[in-house]
PDB file of N, CA, C and O in Angstrom:
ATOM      1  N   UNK A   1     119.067 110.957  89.127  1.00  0.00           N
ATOM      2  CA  UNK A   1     118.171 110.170  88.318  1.00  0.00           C
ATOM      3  C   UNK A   1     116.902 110.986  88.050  1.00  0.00           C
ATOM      4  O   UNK A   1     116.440 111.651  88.977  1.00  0.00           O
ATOM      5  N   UNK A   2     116.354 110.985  86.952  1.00  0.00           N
ATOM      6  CA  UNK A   2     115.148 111.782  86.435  1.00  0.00           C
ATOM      7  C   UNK A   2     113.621 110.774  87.193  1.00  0.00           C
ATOM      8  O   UNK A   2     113.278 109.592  87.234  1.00  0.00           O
ATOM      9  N   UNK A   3     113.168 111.899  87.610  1.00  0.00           N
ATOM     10  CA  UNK A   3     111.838 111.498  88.060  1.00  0.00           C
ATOM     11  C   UNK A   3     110.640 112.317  87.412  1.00  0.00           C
ATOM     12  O   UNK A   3     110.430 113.520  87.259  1.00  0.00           O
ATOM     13  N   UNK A   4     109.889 111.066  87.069  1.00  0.00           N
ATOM     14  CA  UNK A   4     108.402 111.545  86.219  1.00  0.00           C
ATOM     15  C   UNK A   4     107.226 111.755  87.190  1.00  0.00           C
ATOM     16  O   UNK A   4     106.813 110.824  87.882  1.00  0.00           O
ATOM     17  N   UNK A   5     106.677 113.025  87.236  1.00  0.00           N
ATOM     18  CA  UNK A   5     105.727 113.668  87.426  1.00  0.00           C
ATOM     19  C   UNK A   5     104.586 114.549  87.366  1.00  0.00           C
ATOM     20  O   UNK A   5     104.635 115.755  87.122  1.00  0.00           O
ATOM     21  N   UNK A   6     103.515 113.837  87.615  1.00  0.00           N
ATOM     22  CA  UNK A   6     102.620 114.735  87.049  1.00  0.00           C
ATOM     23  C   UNK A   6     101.728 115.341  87.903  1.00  0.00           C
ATOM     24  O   UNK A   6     101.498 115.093  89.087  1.00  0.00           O
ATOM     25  N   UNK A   7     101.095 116.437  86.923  1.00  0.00           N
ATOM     26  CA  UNK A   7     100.754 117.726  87.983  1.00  0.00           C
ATOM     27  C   UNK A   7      99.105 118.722  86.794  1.00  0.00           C
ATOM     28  O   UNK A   7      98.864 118.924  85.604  1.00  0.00           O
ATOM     29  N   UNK A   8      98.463 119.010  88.119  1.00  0.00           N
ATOM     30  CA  UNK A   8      97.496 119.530  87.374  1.00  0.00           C
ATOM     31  C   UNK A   8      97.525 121.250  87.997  1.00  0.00           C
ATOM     32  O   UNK A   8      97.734 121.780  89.089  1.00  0.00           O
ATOM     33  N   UNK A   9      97.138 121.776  86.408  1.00  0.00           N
ATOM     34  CA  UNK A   9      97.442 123.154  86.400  1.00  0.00           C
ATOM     35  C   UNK A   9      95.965 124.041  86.617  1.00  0.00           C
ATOM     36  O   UNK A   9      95.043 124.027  85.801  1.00  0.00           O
ATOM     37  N   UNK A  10      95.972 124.712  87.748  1.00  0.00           N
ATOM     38  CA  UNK A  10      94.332 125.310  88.045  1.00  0.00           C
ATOM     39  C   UNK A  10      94.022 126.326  87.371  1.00  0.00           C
ATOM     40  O   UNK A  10      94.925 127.107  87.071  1.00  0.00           O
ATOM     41  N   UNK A  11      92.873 126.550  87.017  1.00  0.00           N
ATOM     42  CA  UNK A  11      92.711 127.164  86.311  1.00  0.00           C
ATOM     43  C   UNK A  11      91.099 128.008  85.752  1.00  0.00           C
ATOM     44  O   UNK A  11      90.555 127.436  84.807  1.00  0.00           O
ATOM     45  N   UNK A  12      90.575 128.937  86.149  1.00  0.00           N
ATOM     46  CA  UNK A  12      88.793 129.099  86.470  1.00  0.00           C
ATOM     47  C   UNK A  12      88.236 128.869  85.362  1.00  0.00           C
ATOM     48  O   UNK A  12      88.648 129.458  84.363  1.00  0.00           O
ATOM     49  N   UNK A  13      87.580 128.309  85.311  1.00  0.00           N
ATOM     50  CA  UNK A  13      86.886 128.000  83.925  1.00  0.00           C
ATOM     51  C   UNK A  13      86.124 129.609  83.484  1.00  0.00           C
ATOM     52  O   UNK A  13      86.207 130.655  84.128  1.00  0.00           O
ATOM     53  N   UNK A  14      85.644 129.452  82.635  1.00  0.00           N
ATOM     54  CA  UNK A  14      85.051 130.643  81.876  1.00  0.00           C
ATOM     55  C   UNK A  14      83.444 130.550  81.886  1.00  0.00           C
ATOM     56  O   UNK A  14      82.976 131.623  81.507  1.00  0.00           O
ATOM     57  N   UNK A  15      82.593 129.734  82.158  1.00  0.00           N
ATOM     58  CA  UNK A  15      81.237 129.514  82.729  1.00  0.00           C
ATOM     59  C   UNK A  15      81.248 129.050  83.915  1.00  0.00           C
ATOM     60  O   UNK A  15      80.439 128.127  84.011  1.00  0.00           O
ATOM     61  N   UNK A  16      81.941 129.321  85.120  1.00  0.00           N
ATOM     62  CA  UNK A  16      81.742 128.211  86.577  1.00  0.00           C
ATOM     63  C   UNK A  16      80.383 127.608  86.567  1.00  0.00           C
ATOM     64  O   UNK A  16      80.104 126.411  86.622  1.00  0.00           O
ATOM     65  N   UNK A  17      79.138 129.198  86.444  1.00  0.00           N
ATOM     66  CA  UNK A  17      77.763 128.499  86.653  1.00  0.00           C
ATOM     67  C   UNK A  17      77.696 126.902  86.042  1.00  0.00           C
ATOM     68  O   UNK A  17      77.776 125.846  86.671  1.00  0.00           O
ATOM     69  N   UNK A  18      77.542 127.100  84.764  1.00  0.00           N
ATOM     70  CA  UNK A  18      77.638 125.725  83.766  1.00  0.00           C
ATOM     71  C   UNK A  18      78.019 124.225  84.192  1.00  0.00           C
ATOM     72  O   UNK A  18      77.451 123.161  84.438  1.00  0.00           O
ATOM     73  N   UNK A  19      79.829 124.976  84.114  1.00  0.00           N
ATOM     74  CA  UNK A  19      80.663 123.581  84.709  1.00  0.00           C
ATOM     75  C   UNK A  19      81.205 124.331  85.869  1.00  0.00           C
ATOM     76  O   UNK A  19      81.985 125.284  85.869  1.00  0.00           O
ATOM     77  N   UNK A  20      80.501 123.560  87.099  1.00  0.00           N
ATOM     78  CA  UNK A  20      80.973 123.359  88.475  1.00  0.00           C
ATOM     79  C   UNK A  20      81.911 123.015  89.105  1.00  0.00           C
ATOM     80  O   UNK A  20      82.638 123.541  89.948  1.00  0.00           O
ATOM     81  N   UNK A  21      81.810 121.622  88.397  1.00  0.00           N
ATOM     82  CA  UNK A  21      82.679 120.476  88.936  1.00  0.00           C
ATOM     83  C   UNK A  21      83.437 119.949  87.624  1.00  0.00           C
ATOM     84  O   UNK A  21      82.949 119.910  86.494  1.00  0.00           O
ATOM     85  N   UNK A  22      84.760 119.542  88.008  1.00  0.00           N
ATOM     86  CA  UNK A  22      85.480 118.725  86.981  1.00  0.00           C
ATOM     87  C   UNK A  22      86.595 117.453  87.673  1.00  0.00           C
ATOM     88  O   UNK A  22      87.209 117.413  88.739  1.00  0.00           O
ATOM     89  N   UNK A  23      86.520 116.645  86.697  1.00  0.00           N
ATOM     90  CA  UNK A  23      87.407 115.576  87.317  1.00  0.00           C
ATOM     91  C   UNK A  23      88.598 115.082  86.439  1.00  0.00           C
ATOM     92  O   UNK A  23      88.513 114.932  85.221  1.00  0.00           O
ATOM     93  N   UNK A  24      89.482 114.895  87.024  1.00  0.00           N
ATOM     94  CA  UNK A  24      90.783 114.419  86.442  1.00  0.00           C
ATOM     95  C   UNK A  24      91.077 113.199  86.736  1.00  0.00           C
ATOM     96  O   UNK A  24      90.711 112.804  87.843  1.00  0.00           O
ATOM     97  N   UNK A  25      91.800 112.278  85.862  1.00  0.00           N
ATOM     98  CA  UNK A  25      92.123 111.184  86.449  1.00  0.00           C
ATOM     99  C   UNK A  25      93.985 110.642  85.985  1.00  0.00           C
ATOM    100  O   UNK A  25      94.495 110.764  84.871  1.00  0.00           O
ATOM    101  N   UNK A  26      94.573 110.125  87.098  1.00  0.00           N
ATOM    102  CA  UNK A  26      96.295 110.614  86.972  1.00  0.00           C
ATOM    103  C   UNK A  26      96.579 109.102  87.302  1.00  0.00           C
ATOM    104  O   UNK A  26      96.514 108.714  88.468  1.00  0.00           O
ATOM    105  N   UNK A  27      96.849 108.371  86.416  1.00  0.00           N
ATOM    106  CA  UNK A  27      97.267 106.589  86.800  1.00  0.00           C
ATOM    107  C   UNK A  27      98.678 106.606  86.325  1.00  0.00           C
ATOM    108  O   UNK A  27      99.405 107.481  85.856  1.00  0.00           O
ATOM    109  N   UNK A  28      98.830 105.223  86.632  1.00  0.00           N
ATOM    110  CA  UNK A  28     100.248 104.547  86.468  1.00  0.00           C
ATOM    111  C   UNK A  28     100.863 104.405  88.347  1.00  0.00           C
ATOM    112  O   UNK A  28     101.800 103.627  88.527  1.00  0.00           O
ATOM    113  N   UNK A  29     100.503 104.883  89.134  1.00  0.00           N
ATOM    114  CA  UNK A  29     101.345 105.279  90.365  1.00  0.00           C
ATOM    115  C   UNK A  29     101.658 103.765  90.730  1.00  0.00           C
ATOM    116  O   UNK A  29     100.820 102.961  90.322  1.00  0.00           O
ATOM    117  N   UNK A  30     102.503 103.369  91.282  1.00  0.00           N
ATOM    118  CA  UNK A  30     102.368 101.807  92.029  1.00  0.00           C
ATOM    119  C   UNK A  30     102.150 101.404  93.211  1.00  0.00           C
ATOM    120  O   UNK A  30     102.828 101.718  94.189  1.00  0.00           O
ATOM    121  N   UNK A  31     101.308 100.771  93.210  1.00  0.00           N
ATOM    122  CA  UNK A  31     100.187 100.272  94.733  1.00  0.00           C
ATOM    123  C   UNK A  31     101.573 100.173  95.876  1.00  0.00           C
ATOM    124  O   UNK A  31     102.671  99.649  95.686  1.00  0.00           O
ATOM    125  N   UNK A  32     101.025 100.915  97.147  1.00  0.00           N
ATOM    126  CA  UNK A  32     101.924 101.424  98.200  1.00  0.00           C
ATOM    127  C   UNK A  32     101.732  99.956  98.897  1.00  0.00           C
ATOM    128  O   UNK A  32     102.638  99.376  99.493  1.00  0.00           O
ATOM    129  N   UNK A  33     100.342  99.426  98.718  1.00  0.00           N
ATOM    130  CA  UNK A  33      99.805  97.970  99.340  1.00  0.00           C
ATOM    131  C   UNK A  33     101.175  96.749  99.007  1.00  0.00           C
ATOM    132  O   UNK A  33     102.012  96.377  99.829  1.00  0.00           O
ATOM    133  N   UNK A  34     101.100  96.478  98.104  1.00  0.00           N
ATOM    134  CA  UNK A  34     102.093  95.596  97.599  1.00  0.00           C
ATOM    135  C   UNK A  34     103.654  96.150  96.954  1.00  0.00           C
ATOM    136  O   UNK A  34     104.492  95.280  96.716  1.00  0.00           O
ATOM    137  N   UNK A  35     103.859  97.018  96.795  1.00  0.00           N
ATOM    138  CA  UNK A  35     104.850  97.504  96.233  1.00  0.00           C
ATOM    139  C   UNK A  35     104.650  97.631  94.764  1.00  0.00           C
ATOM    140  O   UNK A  35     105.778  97.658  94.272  1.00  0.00           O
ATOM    141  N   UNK A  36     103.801  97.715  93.888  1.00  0.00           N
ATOM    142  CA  UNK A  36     103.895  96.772  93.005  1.00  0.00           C
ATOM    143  C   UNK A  36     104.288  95.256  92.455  1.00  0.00           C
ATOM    144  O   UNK A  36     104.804  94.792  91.439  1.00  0.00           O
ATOM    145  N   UNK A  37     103.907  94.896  93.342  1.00  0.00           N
ATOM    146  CA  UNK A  37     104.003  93.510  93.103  1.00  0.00           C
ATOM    147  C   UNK A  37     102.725  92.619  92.516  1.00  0.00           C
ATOM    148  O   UNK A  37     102.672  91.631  91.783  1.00  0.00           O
ATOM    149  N   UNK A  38     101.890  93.297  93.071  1.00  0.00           N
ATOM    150  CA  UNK A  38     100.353  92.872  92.753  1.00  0.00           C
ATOM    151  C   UNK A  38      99.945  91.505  93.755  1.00  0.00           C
ATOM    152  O   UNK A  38      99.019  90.883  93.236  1.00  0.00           O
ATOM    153  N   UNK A  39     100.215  91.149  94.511  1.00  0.00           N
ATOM    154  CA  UNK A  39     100.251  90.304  95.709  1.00  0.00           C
ATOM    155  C   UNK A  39     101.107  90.403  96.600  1.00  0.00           C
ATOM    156  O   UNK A  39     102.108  91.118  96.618  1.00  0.00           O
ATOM    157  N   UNK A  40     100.481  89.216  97.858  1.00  0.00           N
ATOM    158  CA  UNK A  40     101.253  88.724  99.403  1.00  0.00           C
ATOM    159  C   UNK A  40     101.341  87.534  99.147  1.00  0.00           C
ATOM    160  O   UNK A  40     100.770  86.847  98.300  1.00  0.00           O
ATOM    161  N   UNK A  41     102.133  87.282  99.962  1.00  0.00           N
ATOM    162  CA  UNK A  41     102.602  85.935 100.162  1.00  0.00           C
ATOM    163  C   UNK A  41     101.561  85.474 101.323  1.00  0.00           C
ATOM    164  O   UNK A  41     101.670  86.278 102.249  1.00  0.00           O
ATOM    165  N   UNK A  42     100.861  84.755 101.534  1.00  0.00           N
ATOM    166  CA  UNK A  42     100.070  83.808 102.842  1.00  0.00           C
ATOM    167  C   UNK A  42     100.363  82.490 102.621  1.00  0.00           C
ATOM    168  O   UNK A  42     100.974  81.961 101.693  1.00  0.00           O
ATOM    169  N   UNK A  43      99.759  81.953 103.761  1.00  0.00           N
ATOM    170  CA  UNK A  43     100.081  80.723 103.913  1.00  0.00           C
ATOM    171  C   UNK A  43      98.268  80.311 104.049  1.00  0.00           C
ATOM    172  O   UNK A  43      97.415  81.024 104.578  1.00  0.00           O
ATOM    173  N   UNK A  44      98.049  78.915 103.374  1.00  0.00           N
ATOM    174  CA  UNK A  44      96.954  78.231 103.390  1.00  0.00           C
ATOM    175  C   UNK A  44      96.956  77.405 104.583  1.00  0.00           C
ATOM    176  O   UNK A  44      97.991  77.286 105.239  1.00  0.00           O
ATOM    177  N   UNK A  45      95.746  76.754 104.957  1.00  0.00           N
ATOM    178  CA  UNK A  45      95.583  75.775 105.708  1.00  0.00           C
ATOM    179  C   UNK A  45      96.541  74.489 106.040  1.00  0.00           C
ATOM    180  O   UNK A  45      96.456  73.857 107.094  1.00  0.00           O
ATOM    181  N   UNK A  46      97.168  74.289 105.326  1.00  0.00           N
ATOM    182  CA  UNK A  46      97.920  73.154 104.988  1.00  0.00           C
ATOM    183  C   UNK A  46      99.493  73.645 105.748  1.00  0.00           C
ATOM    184  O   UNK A  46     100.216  72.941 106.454  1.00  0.00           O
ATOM    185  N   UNK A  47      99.644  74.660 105.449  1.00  0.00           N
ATOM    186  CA  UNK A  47     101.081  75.546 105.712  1.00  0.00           C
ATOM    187  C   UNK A  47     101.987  76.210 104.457  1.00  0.00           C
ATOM    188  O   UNK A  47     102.940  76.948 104.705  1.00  0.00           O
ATOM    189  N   UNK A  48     101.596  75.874 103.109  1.00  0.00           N
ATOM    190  CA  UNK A  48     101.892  76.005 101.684  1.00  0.00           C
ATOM    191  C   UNK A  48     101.712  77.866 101.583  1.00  0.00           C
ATOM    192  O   UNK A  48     100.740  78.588 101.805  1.00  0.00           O
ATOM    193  N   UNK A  49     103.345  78.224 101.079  1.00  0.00           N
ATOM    194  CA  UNK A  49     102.873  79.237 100.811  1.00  0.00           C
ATOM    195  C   UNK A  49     102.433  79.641  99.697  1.00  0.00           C
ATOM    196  O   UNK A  49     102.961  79.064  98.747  1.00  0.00           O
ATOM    197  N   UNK A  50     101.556  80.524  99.393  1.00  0.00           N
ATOM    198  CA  UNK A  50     100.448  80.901  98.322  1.00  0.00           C
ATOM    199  C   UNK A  50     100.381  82.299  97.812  1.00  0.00           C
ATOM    200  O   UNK A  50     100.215  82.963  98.835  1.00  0.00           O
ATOM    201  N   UNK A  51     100.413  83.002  96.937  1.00  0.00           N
ATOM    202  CA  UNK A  51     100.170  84.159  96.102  1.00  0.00           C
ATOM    203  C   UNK A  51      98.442  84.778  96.545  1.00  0.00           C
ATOM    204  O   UNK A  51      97.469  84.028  96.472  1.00  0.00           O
ATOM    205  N   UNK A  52      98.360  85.920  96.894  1.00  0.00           N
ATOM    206  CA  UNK A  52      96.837  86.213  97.496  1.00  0.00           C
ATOM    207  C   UNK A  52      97.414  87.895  96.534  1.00  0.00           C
ATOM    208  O   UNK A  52      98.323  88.722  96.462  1.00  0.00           O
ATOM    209  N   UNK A  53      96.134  87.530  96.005  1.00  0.00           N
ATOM    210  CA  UNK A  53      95.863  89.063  95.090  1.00  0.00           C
ATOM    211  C   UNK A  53      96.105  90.259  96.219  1.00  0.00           C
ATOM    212  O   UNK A  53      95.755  90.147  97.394  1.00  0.00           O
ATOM    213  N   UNK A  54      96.823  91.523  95.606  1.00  0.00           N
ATOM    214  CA  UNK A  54      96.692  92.705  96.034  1.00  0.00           C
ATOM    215  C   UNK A  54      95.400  93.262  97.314  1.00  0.00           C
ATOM    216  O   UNK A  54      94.642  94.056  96.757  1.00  0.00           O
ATOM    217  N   UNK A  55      95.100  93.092  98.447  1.00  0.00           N
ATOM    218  CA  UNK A  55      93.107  94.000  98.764  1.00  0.00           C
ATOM    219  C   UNK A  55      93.408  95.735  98.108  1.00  0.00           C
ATOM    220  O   UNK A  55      92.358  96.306  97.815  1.00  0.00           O
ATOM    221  N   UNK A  56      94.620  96.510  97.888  1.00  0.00           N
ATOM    222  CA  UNK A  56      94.167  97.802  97.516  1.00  0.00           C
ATOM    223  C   UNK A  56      94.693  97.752  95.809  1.00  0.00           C
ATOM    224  O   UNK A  56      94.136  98.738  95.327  1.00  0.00           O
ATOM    225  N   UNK A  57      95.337  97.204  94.911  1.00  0.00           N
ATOM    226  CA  UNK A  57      95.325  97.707  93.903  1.00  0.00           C
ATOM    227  C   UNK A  57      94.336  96.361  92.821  1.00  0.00           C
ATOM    228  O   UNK A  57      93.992  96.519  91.650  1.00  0.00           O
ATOM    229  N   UNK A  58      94.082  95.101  93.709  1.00  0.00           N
ATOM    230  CA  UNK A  58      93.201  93.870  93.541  1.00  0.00           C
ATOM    231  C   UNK A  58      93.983  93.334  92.244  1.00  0.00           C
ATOM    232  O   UNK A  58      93.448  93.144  91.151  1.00  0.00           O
ATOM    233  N   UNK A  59      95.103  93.159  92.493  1.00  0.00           N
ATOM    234  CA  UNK A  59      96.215  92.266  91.693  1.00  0.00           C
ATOM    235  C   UNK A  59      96.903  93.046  90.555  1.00  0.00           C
ATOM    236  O   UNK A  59      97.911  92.510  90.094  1.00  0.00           O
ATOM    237  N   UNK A  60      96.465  94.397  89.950  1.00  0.00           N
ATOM    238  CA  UNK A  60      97.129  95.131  88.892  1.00  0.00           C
ATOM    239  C   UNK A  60      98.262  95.922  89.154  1.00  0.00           C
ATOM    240  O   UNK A  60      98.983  96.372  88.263  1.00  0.00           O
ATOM    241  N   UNK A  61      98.450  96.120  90.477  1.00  0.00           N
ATOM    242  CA  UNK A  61     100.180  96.251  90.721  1.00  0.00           C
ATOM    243  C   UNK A  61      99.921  98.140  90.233  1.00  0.00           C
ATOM    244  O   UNK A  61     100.949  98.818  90.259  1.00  0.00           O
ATOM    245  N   UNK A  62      99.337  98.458  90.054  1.00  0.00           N
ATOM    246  CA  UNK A  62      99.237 100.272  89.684  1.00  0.00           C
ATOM    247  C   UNK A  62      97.873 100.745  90.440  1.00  0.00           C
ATOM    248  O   UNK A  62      96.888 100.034  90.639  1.00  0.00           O
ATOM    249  N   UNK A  63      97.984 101.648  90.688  1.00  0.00           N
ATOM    250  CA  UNK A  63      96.712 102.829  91.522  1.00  0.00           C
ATOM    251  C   UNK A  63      96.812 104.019  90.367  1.00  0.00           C
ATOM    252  O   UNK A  63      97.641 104.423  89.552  1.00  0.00           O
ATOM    253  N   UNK A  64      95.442 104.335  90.799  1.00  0.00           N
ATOM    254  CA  UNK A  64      94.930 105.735  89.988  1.00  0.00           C
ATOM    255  C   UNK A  64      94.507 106.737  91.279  1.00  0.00           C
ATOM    256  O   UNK A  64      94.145 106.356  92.392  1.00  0.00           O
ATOM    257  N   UNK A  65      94.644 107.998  90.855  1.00  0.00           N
ATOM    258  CA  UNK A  65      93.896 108.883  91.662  1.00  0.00           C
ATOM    259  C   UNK A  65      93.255 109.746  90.769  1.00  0.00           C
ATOM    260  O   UNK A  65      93.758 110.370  89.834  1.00  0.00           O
ATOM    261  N   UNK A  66      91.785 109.712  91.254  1.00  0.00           N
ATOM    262  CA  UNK A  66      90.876 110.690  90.455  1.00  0.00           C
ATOM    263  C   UNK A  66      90.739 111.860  91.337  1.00  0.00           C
ATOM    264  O   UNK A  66      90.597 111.719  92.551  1.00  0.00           O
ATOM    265  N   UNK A  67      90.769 112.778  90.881  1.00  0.00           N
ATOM    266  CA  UNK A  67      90.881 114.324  91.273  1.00  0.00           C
ATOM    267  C   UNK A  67      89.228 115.447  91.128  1.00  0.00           C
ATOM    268  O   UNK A  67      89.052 116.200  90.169  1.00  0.00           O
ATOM    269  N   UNK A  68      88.740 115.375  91.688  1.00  0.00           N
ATOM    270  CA  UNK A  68      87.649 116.216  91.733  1.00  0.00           C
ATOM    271  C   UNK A  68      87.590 117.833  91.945  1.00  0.00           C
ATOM    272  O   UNK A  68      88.053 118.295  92.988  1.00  0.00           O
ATOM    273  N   UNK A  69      87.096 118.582  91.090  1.00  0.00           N
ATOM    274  CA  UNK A  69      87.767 120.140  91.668  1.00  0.00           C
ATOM    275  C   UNK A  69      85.981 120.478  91.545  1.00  0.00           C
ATOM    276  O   UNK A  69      85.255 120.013  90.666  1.00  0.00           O
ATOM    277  N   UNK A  70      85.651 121.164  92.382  1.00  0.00           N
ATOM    278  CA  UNK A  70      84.682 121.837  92.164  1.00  0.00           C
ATOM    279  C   UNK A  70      84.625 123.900  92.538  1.00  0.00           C
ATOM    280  O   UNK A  70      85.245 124.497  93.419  1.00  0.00           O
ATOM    281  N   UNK A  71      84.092 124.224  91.961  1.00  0.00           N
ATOM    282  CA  UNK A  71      84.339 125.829  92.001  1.00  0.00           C
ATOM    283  C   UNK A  71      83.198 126.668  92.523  1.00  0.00           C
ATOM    284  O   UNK A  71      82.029 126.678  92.138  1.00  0.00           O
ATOM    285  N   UNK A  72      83.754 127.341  93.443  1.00  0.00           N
ATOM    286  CA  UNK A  72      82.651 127.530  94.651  1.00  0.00           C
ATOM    287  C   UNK A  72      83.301 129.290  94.923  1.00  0.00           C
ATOM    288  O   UNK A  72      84.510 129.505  95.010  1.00  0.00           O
ATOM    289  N   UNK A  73      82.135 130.517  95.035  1.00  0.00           N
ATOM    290  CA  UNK A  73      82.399 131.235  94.761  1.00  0.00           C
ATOM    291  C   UNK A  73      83.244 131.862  96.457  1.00  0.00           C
ATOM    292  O   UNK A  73      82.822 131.576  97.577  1.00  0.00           O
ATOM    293  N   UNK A  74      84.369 132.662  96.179  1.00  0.00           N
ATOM    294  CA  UNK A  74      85.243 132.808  97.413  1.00  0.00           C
ATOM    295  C   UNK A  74      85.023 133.760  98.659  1.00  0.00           C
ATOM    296  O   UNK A  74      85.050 134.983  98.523  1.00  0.00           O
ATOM    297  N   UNK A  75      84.809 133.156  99.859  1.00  0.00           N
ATOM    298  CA  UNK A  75      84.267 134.440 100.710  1.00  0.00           C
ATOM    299  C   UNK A  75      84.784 135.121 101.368  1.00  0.00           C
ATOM    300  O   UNK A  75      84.170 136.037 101.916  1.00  0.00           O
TER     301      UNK A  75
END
């Protein structure tokens, strides 16, 4: 089965002084929290079970990872 992946290609910029730092940002992944599901199942006071939003993707069922590179001269 084909699997989609993505990948960032390094690369020195041509002013480091200038631009230092750069950031990438790589979404779609699906929250490891819920499975993608975008919730849990709990139970309320009563004993009723209930739908409780995602706490790591906060109900959108996808994660992002932002990528920070900064360029620092090599010693």
């Amino acid at each position: 089965m084909s699997k989609k992946q993505q990948a960032l290609i390094l690369s020195a910029p041509l002013f480091g002084d200038v631009h230092p730092k750069e950031q990438h940002e790589f979404n779609g992944f699906p929250c490891s929290g819920c499975q993608g599901n975008g919730w849990h199942w709990k139970e309320d006071k009563w004993g009723d079970r209930i739908k409780e939003p995602c706490s790591v993707c906060g109900g959108t069922r996808k994660l992002k990872a932002v990528v920070t590179i900064e360029w620092k001269a090599d010693s």
